[in-house]
Residue frames as qw, qx, qy, qz and C-alpha x, y, z in Angstrom:
[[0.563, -0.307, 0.730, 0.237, 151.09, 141.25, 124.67],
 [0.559, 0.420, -0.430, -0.571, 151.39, 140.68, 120.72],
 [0.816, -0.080, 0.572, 0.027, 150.76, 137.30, 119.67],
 [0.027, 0.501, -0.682, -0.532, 153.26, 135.82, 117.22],
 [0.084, -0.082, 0.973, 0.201, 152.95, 133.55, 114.55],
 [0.391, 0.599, 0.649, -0.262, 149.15, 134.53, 113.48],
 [0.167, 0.280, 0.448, 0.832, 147.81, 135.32, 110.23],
 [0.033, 0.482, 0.674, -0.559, 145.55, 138.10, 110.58],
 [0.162, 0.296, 0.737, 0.585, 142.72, 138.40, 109.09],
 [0.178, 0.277, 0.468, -0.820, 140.06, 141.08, 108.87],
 [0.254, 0.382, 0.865, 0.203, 137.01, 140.02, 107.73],
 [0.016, -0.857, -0.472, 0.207, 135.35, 143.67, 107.78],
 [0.320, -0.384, 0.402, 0.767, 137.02, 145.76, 105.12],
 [0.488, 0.750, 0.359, -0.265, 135.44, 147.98, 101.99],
 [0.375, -0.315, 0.511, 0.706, 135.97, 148.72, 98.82],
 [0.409, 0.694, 0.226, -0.548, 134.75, 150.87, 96.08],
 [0.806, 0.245, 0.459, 0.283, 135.10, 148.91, 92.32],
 [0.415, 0.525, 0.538, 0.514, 135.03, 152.15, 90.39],
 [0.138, -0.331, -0.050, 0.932, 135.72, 156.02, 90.47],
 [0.035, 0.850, 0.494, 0.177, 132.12, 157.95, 89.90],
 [0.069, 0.577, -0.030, 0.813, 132.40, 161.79, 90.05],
 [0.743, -0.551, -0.128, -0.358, 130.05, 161.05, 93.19],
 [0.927, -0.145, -0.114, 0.327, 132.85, 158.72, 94.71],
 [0.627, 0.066, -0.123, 0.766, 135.65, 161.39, 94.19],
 [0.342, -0.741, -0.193, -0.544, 133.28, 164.06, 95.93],
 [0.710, -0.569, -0.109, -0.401, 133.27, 162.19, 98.59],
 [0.846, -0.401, 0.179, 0.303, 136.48, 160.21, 99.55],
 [0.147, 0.944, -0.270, 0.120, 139.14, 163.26, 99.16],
 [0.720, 0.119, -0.542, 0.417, 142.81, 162.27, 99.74],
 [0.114, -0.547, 0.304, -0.772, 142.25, 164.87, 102.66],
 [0.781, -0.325, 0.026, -0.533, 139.67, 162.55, 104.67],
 [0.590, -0.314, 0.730, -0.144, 140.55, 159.74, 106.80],
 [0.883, 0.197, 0.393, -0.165, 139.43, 157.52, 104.15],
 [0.223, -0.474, 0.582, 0.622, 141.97, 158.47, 101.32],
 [0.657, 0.420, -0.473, -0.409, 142.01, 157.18, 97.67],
 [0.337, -0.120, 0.926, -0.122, 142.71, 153.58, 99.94],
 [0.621, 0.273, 0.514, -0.524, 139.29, 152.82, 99.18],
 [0.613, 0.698, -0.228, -0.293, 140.55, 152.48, 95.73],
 [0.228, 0.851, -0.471, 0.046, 144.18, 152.11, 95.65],
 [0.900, -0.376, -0.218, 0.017, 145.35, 148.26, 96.79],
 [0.628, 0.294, -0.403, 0.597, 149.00, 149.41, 97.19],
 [0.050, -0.462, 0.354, -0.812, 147.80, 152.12, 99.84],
 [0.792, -0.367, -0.214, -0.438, 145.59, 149.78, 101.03],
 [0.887, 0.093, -0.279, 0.357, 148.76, 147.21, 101.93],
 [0.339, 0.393, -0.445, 0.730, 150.61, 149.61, 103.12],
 [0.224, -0.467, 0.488, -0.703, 148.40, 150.23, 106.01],
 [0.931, -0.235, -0.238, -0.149, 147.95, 146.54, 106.64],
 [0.831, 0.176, -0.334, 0.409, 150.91, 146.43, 107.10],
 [0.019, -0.589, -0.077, -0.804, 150.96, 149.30, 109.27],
 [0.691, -0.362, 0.279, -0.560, 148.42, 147.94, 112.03],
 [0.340, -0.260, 0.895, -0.127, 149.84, 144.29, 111.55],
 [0.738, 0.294, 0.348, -0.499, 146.91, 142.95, 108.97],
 [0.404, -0.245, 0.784, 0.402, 147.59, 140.17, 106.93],
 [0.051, 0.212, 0.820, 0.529, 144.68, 139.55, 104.75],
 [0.390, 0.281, 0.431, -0.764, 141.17, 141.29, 104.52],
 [0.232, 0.465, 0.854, 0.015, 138.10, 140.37, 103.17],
 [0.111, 0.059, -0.324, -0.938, 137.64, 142.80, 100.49],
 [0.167, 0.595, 0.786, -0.036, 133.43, 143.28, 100.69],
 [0.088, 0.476, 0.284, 0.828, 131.57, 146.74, 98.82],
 [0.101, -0.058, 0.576, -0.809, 130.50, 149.27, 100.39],
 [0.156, 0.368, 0.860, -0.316, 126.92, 148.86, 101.96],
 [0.387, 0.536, 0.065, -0.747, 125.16, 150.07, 99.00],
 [0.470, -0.073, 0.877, 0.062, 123.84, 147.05, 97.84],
 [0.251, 0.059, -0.664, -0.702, 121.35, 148.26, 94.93],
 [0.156, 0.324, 0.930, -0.076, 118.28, 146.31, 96.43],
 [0.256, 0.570, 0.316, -0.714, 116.33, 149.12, 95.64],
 [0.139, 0.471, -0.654, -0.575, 117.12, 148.54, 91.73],
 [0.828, 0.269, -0.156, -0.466, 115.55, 146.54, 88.89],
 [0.863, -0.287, 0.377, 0.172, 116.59, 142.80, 89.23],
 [0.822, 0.349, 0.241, 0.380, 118.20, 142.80, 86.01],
 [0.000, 0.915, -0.142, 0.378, 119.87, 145.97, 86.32],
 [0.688, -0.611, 0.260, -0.293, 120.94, 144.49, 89.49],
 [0.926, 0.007, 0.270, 0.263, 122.57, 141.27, 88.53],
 [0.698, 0.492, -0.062, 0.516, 124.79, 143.00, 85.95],
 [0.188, -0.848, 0.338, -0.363, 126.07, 145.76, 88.90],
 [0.685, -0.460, 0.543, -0.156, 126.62, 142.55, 91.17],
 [0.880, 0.310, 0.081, 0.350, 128.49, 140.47, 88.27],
 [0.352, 0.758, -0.161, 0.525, 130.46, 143.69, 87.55],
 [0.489, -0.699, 0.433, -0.290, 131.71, 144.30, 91.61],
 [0.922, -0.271, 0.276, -0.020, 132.17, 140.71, 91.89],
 [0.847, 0.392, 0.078, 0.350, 134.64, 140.11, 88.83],
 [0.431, 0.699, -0.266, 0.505, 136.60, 143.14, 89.81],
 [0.586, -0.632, 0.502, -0.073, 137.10, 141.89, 93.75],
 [0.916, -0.181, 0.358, 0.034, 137.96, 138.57, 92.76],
 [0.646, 0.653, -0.023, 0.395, 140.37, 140.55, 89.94],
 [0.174, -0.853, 0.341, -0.354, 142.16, 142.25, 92.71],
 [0.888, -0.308, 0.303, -0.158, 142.13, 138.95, 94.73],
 [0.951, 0.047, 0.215, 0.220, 143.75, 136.98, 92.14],
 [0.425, 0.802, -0.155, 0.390, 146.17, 139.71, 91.70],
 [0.245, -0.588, 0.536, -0.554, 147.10, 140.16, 95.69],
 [0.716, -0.165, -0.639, -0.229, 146.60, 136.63, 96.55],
 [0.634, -0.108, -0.543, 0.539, 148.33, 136.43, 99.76],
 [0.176, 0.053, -0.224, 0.957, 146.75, 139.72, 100.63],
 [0.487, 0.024, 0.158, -0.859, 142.86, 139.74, 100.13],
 [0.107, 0.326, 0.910, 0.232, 139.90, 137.05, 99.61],
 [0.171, -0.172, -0.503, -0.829, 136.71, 138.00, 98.13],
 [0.178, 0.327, 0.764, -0.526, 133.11, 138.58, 99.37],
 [0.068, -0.376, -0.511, -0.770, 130.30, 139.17, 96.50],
 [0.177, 0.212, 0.312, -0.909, 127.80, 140.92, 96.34],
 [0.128, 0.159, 0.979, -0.020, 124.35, 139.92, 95.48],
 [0.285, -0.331, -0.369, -0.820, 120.76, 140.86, 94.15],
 [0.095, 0.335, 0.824, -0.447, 118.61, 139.96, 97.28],
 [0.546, 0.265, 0.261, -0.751, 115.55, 141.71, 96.09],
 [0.881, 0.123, -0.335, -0.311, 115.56, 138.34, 93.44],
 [0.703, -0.480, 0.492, -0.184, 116.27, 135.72, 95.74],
 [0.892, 0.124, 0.418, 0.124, 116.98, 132.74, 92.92],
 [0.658, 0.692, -0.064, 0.291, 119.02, 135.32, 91.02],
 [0.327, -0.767, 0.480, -0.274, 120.97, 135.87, 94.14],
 [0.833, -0.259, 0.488, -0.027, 121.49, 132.40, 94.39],
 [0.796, 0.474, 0.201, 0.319, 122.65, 131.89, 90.92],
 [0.199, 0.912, -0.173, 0.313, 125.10, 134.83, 91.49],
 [0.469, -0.751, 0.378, -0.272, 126.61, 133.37, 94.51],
 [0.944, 0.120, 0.306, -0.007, 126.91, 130.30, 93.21],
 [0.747, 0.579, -0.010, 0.327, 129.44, 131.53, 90.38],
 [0.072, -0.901, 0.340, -0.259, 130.88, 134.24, 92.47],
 [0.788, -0.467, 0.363, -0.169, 131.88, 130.91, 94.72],
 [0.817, 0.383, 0.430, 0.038, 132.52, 128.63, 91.78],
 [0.672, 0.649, 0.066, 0.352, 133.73, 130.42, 89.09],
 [0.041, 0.872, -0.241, 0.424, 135.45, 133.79, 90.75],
 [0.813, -0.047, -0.549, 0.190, 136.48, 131.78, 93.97],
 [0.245, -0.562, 0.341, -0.712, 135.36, 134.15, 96.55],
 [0.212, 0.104, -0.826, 0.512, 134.72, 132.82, 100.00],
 [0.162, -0.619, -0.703, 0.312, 131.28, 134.34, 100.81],
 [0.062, 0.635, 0.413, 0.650, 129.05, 136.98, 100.46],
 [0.183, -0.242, -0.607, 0.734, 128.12, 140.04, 102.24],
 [0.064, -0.565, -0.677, -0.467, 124.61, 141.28, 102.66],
 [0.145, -0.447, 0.094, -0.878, 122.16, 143.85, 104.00],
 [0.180, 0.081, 0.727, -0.658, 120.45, 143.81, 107.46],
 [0.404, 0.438, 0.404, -0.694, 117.32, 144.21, 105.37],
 [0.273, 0.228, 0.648, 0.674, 116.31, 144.05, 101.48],
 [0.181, -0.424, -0.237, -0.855, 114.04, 147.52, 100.96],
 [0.369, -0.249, 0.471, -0.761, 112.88, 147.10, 104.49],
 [0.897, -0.229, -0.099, -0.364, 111.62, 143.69, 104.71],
 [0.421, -0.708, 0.566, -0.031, 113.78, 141.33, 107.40],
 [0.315, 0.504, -0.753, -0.283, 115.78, 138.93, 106.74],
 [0.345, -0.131, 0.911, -0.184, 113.31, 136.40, 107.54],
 [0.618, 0.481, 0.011, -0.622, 110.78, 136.96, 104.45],
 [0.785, -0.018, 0.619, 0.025, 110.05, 133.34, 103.07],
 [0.792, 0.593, 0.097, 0.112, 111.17, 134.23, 99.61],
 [0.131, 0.887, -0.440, 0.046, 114.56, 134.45, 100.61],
 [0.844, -0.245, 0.440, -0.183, 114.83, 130.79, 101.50],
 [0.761, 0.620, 0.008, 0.192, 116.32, 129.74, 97.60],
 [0.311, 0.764, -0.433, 0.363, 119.22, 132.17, 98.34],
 [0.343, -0.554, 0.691, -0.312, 119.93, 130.63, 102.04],
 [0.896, -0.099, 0.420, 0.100, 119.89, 127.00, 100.86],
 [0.537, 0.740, -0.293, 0.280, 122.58, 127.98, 98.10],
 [0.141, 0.787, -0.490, 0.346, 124.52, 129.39, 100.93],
 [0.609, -0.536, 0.489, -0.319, 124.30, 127.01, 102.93],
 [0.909, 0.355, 0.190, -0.107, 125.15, 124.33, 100.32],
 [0.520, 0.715, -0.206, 0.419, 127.84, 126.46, 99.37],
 [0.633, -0.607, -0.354, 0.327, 128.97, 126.65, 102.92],
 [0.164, 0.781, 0.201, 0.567, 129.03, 130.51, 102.38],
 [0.259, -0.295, -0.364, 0.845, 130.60, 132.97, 104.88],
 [0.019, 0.773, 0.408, 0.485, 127.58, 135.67, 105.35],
 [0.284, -0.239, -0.435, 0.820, 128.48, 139.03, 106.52],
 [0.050, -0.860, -0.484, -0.153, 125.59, 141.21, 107.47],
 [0.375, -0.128, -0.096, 0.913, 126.07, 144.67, 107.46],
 [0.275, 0.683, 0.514, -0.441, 123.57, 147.33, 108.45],
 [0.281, 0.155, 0.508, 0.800, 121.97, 149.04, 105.47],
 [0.453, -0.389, -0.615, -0.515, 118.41, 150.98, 104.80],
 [0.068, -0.110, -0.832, 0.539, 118.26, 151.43, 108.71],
 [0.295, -0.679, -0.652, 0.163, 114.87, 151.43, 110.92],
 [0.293, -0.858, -0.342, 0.247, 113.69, 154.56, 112.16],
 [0.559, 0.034, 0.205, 0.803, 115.70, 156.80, 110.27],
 [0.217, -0.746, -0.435, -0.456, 113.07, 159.58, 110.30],
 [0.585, -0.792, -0.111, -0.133, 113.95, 160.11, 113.60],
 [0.698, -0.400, 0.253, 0.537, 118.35, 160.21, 113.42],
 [0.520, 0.801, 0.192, 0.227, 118.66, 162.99, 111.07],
 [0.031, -0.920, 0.178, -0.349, 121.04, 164.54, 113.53],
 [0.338, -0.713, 0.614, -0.012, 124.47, 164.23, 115.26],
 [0.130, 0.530, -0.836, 0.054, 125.49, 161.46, 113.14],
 [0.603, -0.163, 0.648, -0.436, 122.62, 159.08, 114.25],
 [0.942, 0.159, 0.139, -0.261, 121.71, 156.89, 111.83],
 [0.461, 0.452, -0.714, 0.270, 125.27, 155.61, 111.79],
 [0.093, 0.355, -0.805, 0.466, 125.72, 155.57, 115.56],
 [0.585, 0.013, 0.631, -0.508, 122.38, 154.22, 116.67],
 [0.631, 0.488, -0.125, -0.591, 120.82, 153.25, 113.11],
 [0.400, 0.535, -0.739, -0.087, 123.44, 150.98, 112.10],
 [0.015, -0.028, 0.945, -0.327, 123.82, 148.42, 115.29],
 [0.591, 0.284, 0.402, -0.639, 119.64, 148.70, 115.37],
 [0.734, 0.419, -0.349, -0.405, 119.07, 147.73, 111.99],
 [0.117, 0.451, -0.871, 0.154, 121.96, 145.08, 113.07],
 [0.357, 0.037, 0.767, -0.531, 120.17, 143.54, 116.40],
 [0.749, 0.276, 0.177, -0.576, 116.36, 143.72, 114.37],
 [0.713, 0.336, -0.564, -0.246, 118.23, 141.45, 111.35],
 [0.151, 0.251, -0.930, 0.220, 119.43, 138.90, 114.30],
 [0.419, 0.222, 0.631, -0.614, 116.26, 138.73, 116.16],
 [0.619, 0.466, -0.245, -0.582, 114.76, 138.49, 112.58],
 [0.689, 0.319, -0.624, -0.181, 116.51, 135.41, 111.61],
 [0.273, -0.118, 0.796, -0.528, 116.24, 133.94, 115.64],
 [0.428, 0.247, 0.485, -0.722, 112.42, 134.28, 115.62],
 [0.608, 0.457, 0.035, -0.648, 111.56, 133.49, 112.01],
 [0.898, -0.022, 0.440, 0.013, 113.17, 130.26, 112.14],
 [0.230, 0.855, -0.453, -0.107, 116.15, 131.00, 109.70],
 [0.062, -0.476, 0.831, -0.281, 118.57, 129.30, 111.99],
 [0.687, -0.019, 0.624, -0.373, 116.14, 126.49, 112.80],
 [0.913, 0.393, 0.092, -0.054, 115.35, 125.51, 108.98],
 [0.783, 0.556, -0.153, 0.234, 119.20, 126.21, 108.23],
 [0.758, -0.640, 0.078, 0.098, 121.46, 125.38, 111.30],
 [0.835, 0.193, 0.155, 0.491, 124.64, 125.39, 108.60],
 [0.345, 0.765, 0.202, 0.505, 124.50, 128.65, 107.79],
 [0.601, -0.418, -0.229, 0.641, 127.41, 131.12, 109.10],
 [0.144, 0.780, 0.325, 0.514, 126.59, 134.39, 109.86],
 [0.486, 0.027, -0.125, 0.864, 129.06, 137.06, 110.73],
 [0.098, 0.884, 0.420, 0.179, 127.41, 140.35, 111.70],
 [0.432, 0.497, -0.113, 0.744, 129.29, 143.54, 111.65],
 [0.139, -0.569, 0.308, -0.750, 130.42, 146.61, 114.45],
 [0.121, 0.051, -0.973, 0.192, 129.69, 143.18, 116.73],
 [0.051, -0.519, -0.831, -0.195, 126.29, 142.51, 116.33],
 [0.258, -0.578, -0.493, -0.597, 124.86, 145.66, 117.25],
 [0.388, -0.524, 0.398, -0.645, 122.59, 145.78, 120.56],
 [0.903, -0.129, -0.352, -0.210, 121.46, 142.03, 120.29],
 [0.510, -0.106, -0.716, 0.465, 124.74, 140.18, 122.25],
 [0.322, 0.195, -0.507, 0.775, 123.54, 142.74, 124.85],
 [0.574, -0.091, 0.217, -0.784, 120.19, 142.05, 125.27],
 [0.493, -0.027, -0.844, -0.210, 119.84, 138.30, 124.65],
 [0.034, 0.149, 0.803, -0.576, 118.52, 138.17, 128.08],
 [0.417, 0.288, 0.098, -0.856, 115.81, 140.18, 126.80],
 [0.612, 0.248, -0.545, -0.516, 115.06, 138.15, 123.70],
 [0.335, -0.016, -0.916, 0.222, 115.56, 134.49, 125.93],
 [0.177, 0.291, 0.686, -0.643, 112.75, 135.99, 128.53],
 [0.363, 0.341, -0.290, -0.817, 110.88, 136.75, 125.85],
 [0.395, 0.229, -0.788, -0.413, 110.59, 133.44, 124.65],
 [0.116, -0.146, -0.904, 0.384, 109.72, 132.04, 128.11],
 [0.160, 0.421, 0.681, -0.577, 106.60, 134.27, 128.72],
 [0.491, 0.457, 0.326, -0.666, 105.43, 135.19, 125.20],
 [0.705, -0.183, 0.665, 0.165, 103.74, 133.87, 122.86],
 [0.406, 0.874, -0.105, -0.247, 104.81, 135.40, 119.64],
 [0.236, 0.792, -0.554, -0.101, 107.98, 134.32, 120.22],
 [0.281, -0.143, 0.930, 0.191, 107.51, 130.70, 120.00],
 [0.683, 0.503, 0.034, -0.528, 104.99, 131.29, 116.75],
 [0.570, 0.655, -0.442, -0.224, 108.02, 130.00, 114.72],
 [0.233, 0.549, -0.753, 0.278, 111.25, 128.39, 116.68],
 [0.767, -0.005, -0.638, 0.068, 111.61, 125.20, 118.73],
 [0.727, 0.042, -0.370, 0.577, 114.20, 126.13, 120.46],
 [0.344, -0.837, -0.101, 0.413, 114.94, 129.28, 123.18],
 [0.523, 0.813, -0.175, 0.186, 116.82, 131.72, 121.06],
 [0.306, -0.798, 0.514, 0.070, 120.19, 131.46, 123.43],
 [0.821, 0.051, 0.559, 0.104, 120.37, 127.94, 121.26],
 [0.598, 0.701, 0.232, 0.312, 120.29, 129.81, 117.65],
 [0.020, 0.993, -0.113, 0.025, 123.31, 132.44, 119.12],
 [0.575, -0.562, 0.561, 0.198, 125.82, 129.70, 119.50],
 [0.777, 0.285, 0.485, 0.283, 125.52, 129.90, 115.75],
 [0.204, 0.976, 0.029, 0.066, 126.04, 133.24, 115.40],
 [0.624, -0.103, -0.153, 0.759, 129.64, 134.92, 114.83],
 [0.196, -0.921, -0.230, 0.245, 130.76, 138.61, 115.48],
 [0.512, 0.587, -0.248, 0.575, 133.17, 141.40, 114.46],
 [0.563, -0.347, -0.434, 0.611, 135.25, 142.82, 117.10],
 [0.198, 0.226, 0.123, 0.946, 133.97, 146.75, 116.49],
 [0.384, -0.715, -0.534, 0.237, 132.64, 148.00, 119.58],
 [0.248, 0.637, 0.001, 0.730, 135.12, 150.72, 120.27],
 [0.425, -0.713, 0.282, -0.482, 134.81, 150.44, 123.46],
 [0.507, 0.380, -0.774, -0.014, 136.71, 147.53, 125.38],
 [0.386, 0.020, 0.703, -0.597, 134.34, 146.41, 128.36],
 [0.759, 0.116, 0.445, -0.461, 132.26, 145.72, 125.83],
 [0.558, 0.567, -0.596, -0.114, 134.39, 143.94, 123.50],
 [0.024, 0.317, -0.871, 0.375, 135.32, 141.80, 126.60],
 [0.604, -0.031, 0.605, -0.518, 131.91, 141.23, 127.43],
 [0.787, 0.411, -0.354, -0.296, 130.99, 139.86, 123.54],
 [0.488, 0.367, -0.792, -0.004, 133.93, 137.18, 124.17],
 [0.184, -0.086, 0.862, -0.464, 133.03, 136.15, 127.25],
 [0.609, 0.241, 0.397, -0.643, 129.26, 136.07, 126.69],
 [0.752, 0.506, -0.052, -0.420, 129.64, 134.38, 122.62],
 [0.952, 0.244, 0.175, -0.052, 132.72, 133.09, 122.94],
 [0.080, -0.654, 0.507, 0.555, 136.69, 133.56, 121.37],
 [0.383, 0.154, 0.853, 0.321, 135.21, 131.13, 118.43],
 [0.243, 0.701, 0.647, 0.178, 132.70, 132.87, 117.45],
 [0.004, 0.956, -0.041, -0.291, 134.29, 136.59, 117.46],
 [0.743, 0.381, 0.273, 0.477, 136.42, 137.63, 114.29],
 [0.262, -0.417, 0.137, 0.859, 139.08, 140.80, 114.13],
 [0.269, 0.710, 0.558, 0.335, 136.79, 143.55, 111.90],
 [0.274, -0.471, -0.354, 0.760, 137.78, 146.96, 111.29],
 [0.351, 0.813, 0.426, -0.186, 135.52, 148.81, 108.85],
 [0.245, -0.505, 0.089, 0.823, 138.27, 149.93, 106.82],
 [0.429, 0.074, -0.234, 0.869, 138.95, 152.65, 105.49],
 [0.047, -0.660, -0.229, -0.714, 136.21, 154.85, 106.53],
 [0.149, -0.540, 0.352, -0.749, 135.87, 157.58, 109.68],
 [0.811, -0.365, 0.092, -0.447, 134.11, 155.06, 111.95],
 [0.629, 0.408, -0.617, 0.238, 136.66, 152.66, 111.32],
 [0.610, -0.758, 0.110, 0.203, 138.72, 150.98, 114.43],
 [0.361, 0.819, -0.435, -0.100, 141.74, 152.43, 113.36],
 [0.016, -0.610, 0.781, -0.133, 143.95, 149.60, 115.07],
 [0.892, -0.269, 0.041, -0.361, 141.92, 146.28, 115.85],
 [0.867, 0.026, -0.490, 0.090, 144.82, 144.37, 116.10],
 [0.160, 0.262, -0.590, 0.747, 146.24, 146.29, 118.99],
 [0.667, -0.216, 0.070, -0.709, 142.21, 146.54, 120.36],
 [0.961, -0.168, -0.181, -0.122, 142.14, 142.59, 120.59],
 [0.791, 0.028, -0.476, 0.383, 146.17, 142.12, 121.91],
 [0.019, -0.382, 0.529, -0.757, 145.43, 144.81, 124.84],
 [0.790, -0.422, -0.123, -0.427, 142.61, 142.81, 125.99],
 [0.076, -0.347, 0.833, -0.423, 144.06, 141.18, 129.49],
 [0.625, -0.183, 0.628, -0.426, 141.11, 138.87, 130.07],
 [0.981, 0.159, 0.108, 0.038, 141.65, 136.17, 127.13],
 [0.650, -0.420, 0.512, 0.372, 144.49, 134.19, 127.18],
 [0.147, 0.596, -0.393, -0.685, 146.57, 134.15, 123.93],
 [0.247, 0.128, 0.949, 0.149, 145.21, 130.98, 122.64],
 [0.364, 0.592, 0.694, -0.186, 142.17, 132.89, 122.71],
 [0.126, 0.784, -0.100, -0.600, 143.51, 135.88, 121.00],
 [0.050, 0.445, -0.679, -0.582, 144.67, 134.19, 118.02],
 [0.339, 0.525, 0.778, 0.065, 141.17, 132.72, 117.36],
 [0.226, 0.900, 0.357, -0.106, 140.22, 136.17, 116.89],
 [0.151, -0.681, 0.392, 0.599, 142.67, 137.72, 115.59],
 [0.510, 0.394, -0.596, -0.479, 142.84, 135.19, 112.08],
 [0.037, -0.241, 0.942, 0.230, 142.52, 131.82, 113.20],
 [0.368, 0.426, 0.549, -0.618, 138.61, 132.01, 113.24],
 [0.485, 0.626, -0.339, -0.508, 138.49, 133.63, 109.52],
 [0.195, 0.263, -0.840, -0.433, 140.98, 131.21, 107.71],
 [0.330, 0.364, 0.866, -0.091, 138.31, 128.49, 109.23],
 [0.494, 0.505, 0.428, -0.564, 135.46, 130.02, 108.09],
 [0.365, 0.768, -0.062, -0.523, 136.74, 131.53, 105.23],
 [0.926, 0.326, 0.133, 0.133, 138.79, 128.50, 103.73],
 [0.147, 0.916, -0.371, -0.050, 142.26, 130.61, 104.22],
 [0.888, -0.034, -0.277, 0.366, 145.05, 128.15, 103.84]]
């Protein structure tokens, strides 16, 4: 059943500021990804295509943390000014997500701040990790009272996975690598009291969280019999997931059914990784063939979730 009379938004949507010899190696007009990844007119056209009204224009997941800070800051000024130049060009067609130095936490804040402020993006999107330390490492506290001040949309997206030593083949450190690195940054910011010191803070995680929605049992028994995992938190971690949101990129629709049931139709957002091969090519047909939420619930997820978050009028 389509639902009418939504704006739909996908909050999970790349883009690549700047044509590198490297870049036009790699994203041929032959390849699923096209010159979209550039181009906003080809980009529109296949919103328009799958039914997408607006996306959340965020870079791709090559975030630079590995890079001198100052080095850093001027890459993540330079991305940011040329989303929020697209933005204020397509208004009715994209909002902005910067991008950020996390390996200097107070210059990350002071970036987000302007990106918010001056550029009038919506929120920021970050890495599952910063050079392999999680995203509960107390010198990252500066940048998450900003965002939370700023009442920042944060989308995590996996970067820099775990165990990558061991997915050199078939494609793994996408298809397992990715949602791992995912799950370890929730359980990261469960356990290490994140959510506990900043209860404001709205975090979106990408390809729908990973394995975490599908082990919380695991992580909730955890808490009950050990004790590691009340070193930090108060609270049973099933308390710190009814702050959590989700994309809808599962790819598989049992479990796309179980996420809503199990987190929520508030707290799941329409995400389809475009434009690259992993992509869901359709997510707005993927969320109006689901038969077990009603359409009230489909048009939380579908855009009326985002505009909240994201401030969409």
């Amino acid at each position: 059943m389509v639902i009418e009379k939504t704006k739909v938004v996908d909050i999970h949507a790349h883009i690549i500021a700047k044509k590198t010899p490297e870049d036009l190696a790699r994203y041929q007009p032959s390849t699923i990804y096209r010159l979209s990844i550039y181009n906003p007119e080809m980009r529109i056209r296949d919103m328009e295509e799958t039914g997408v009204a607006v996306q959340a224009l965020s870079v791709r997941p090559r975030f630079g943390y590995e890079l001198d800070s100052e080095i850093a800051v001027v890459i993540s000024r330079a991305q940011n000014e040329m989303i929020a130049k697209l933005v204020s060009k397509y208004p009715d067609r994209f909002v902005g997500l910067a991008t950020v130095p996390l390996q200097d936490p107070q210059a990350a804040a002071d970036e987000l701040d302007r990106a918010m402020i001056t550029l009038d993006m919506k929120g920021v999107e970050i890495g599952s990790n910063v050079n392999g330390k999680n995203l509960d490492a107390p010198e990252l506290w500066p940048f998450y009272e900003k965002a939370q001040e700023l009442e920042a949309f944060i989308f995590v997206h996996p970067t820099n996975v775990a165990g990558i030593d061991r997915m050199q083949k078939y494609h793994l450190g996408n298809l397992i690598g990715n949602p791992l690195d995912t799950s370890l940054a929730i359980a990261s910011l469960i356990f290490g009291g994140v959510l506990e010191s900043f209860p404001r803070l709205k975090f979106c995680f990408a390809h729908a969280g990973g394995f975490a929605p599908y082990q919380r049992g695991r992580l909730e028994h955890g808490f009950k019999v050990r004790p590691e995992c009340k070193e930090v938190i108060s609270k049973p971690p099933s308390e710190y997931f009814k702050l959590l949101y989700f994309d809808t990129i599962t790819h598989y629709t049992p479990a796309l059914r179980y996420l809503i049931e199990s987190v929520g139709s508030d707290h799941v957002l329409l995400g389809s990784d475009y434009p690259f091969d992993m992509a869901d090519p359709d997510p707005v047909s993927t969320v109006n063939c689901l038969e077990s939420i009603s359409s009230t619930e489909k048009r939380k997820v579908l855009g009326e979730n985002a505009a909240k978050l994201l401030r969409i009028n």
